[in-house]
C-alpha positions as CSV (number, residue, x, y, z in Angstrom):
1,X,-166.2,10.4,160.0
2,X,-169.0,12.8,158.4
3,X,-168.8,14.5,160.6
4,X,-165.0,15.3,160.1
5,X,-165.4,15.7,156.7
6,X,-168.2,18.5,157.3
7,X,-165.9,20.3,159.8
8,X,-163.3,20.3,157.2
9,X,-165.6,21.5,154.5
10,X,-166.5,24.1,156.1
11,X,-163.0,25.4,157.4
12,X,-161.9,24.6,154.0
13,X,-164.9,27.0,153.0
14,X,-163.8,30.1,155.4
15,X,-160.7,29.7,154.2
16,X,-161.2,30.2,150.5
17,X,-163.7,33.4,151.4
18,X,-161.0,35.1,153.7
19,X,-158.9,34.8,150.5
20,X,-161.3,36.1,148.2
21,X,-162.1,38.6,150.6
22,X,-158.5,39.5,150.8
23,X,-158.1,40.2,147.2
24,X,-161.1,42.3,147.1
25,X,-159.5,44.5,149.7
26,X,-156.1,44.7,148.1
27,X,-158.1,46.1,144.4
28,X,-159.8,48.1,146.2
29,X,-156.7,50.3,147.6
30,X,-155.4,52.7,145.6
31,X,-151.5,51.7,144.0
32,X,-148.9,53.7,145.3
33,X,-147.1,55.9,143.1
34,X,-143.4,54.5,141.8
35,X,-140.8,55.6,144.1
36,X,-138.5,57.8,143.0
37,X,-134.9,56.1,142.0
38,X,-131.6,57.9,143.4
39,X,-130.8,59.5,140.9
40,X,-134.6,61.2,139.7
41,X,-133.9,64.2,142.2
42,X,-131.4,64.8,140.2
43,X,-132.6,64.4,136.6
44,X,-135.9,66.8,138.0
45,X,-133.2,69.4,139.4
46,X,-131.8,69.2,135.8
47,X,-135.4,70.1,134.2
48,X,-135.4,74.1,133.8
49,X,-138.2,74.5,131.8
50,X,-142.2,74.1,132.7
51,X,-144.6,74.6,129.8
52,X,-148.0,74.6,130.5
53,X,-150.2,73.3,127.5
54,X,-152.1,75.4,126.1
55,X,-151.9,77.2,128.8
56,X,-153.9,75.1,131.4
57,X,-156.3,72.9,129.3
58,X,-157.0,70.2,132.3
59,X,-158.9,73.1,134.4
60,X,-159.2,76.0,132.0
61,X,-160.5,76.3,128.5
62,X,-157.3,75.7,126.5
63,X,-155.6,78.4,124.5
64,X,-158.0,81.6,126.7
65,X,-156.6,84.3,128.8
66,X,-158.1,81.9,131.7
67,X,-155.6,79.4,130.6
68,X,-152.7,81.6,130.2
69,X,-153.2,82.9,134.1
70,X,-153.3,79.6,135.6
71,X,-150.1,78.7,134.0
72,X,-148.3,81.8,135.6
73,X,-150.0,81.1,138.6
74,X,-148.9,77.8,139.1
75,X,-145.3,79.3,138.3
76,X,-145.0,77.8,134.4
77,X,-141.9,79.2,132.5
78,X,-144.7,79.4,129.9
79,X,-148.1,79.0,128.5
80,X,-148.0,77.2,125.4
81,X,-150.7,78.8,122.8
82,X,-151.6,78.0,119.3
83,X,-151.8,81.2,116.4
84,X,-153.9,81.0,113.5
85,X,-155.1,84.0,111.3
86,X,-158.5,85.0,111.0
87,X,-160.1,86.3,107.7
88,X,-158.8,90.0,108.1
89,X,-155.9,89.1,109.0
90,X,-155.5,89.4,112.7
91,X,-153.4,86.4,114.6
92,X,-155.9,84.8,116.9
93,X,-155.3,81.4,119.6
94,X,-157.0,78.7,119.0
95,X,-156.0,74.5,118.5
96,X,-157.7,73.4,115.3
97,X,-158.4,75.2,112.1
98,X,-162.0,75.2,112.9
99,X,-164.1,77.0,115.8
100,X,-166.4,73.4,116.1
101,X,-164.7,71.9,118.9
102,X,-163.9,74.6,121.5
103,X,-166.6,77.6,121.1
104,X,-170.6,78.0,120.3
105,X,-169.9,78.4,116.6
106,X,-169.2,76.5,113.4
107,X,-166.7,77.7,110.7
108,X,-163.0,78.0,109.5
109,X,-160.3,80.2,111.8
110,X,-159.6,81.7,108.6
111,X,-162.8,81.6,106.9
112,X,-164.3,84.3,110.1
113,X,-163.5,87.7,110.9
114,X,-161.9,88.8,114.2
115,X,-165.8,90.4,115.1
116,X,-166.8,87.1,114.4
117,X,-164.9,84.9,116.3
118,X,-165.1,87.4,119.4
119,X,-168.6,86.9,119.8
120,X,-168.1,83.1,119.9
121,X,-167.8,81.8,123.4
122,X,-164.6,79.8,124.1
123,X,-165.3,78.5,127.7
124,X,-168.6,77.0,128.2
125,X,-168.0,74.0,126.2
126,X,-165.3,73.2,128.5
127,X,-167.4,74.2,131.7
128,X,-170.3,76.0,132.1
129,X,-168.4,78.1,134.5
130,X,-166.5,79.7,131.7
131,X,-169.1,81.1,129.9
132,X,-168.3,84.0,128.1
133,X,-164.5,83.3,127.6
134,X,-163.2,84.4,124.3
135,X,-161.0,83.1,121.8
136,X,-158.1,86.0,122.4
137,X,-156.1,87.5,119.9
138,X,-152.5,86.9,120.1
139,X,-151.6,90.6,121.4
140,X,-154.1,89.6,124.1
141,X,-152.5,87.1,125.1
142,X,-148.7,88.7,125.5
143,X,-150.1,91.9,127.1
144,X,-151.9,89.2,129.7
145,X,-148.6,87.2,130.1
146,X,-145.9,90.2,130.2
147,X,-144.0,90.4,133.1
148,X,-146.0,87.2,134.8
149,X,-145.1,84.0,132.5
150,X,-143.1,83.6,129.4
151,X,-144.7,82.4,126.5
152,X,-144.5,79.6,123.4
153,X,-146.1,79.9,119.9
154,X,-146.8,76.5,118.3
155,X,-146.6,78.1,114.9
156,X,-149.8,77.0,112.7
157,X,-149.2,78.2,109.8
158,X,-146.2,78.3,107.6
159,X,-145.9,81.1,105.0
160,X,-144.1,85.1,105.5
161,X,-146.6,86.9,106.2
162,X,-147.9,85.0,109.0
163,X,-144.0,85.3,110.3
164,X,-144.0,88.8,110.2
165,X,-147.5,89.6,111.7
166,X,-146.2,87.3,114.4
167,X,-142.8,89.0,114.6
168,X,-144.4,92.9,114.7
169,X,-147.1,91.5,117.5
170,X,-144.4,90.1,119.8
171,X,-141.8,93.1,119.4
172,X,-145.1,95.7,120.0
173,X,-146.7,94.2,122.5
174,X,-144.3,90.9,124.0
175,X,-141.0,90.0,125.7
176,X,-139.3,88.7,123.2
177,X,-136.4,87.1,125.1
178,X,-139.2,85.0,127.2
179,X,-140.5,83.5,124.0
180,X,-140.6,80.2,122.9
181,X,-141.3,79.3,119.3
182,X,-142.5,75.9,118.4
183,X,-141.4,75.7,114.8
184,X,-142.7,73.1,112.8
185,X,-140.6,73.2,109.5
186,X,-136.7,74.2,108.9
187,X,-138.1,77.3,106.6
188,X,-139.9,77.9,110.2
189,X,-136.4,77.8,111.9
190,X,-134.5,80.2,109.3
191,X,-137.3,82.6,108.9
192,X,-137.4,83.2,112.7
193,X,-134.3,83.2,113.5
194,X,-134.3,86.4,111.6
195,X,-137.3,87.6,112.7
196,X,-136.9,87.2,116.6
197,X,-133.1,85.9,116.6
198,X,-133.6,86.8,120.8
199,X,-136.7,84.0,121.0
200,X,-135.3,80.2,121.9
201,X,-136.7,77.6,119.1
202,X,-138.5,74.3,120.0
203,X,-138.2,71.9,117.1
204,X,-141.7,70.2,116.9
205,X,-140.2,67.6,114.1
206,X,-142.9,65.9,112.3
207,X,-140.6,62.8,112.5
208,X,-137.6,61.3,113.8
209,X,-135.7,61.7,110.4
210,X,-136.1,65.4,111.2
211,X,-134.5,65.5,114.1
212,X,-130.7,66.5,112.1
213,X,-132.0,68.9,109.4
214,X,-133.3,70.7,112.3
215,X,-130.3,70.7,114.5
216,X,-128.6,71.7,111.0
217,X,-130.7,74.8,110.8
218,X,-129.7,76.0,114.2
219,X,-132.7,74.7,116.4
220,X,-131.1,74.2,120.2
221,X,-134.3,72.0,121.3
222,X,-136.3,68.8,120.3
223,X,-139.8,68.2,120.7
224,X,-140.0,63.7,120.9
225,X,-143.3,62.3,121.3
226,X,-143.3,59.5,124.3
227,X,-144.4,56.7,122.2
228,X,-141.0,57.7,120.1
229,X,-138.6,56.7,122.8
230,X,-139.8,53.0,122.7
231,X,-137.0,53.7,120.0
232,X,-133.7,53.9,122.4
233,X,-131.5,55.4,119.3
234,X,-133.6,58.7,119.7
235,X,-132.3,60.3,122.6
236,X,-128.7,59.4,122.0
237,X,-128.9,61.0,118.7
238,X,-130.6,64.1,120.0
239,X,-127.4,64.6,122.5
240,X,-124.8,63.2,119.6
241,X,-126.0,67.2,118.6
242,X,-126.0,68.4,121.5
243,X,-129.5,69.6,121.4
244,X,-131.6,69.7,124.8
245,X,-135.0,67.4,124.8
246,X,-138.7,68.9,125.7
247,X,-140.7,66.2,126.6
248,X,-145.0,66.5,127.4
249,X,-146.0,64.7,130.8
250,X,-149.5,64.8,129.7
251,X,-151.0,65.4,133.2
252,X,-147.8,65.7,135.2
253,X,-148.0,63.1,137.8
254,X,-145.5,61.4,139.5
255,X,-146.2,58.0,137.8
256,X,-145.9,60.0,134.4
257,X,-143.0,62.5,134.9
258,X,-140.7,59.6,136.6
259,X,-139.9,57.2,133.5
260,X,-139.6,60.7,131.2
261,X,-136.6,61.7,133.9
262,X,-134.9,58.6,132.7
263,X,-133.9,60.7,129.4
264,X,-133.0,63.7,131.3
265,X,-135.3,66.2,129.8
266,X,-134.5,69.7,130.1
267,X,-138.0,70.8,129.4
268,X,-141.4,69.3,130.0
269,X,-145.0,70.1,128.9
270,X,-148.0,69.2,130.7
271,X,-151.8,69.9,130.5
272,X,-152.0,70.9,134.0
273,X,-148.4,72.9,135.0
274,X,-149.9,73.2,138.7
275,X,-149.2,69.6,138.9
276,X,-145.9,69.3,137.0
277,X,-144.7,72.2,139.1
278,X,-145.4,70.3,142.3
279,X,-144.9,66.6,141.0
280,X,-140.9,67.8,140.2
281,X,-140.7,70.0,143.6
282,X,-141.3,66.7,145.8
283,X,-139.2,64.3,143.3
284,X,-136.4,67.7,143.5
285,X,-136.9,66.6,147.4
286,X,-136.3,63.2,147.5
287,X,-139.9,62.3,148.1
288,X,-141.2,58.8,148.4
């Protein structure tokens, strides 16, 4: 009878550790991406727009000429890029209103000259291997991008004369009909609607409750924020305009860019457009 028991103790034993064994294995294998519903090849056929964050920023220094190449490499509709003015007035790229975070130096954007800021170095920070990147001016970065990728302004700054230094850049030395202006205000929307009536308008609203005064001032495009759609009356308001939606994937994987497709975004954002471009092209496909 003891010895019974023992037998069964110990099968009872081998049993338990294939189990836990088992379960090991199973976290220990990757999760498969979601498949792709019926009708996500569809919504991804209906995106016609790629934007790649400033420029690149998940394998190049953001807002840099590096940045800007990548994104027409990996076949972006645009690089996105940021435009602040320096102390002498020259538009320059760069995120924050600071130097701190991305380059070797310490200051205000509009507090430095453009000599200053050009011998600040904009890459190694991000990698080593981009040492001796610079911030680039904003004519830099149109004479890089003409005839190779289009390009967005997320418009920092919101008075005239920014407008028209902005304006005069992108008629002297940009495609203005490739342009995409991220306007952050309505007097942003009327004052470049004037300016560069050719350029198509993203409407980064600052809230939901923006979303009609900027359809009112002629804006064709809204900008919502994922964590804005856990509100379902967004959307359906955005089309009750009949504006289109630009959406950001973050890195643009599949397991990102399929929910998004569920509000049939015309445009999408990511901060690596080689991988957005390729995540829609295999869910365009039908790809499991």
């Amino acid at each position: 009878m003891t010895d019974l028991l023992d037998r069964r103790m110990v099968m009872d034993m081998r049993a338990r550790l294939i189990l836990v064994l088992l379960f090991v294995s199973a976290a220990l294998v990757p999760a498969a991406d979601p498949p792709a519903p019926p009708e996500a090849a569809k919504a991804a056929a209906g995106v016609k727009e790629v934007i790649g964050h400033m420029g690149s920023c998940a394998d190049r220094p953001g807002n840099t000429l590096a940045g800007v190449r990548r994104a027409a490499e990996a076949g972006a509709d645009a690089a996105e890029v940021d435009v602040r003015t320096t102390k002498d007035g020259v538009l320059v790229c760069l995120h924050d209103d600071t130097v701190d975070r991305t380059t070797d130096g310490t200051g205000k954007v509009a507090g430095l000259t453009l000599t200053e800021i050009k011998q600040l170095d904009a890459g190694v920070k991000f990698d080593p291997k981009f040492k001796g990147e610079r911030v680039p001016t904003l004519r830099e970065v149109l004479q890089a991008a003409k005839g190779k990728v289009g390009v967005m302004l997320d418009l920092k700054e919101d008075n005239e004369e920014y407008a028209k230094r902005i304006g005069a850049e992108v008629r002297g030395h940009g495609e203005a009909k490739r342009l995409v202006l991220g306007v952050r205000s309505v007097g942003h929307a009327n004052l470049f609607a004037k300016l560069l009536p050719e350029a198509r308008q993203i409407g980064l609203v600052p809230t939901p409750a923006d979303i009609e005064p900027f359809a009112k001032a002629g804006v064709r495009v809204i900008r919502l924020w994922p964590k804005w759609l856990a509100d379902r009356t967004l959307v359906p308001r955005v089309r009750k305009l009949g504006l289109e939606l630009h959406l950001g994937t973050g890195m643009g994987t599949r397991a990102e860019v399929l929910p998004l497709l569920a509000h049939r975004p015309e445009s999408l954002a990511s901060d690596d457009p080689t991988a957005l471009v390729k995540t829609l092209k295999e869910i365009r496909a039908g790809a499991k």
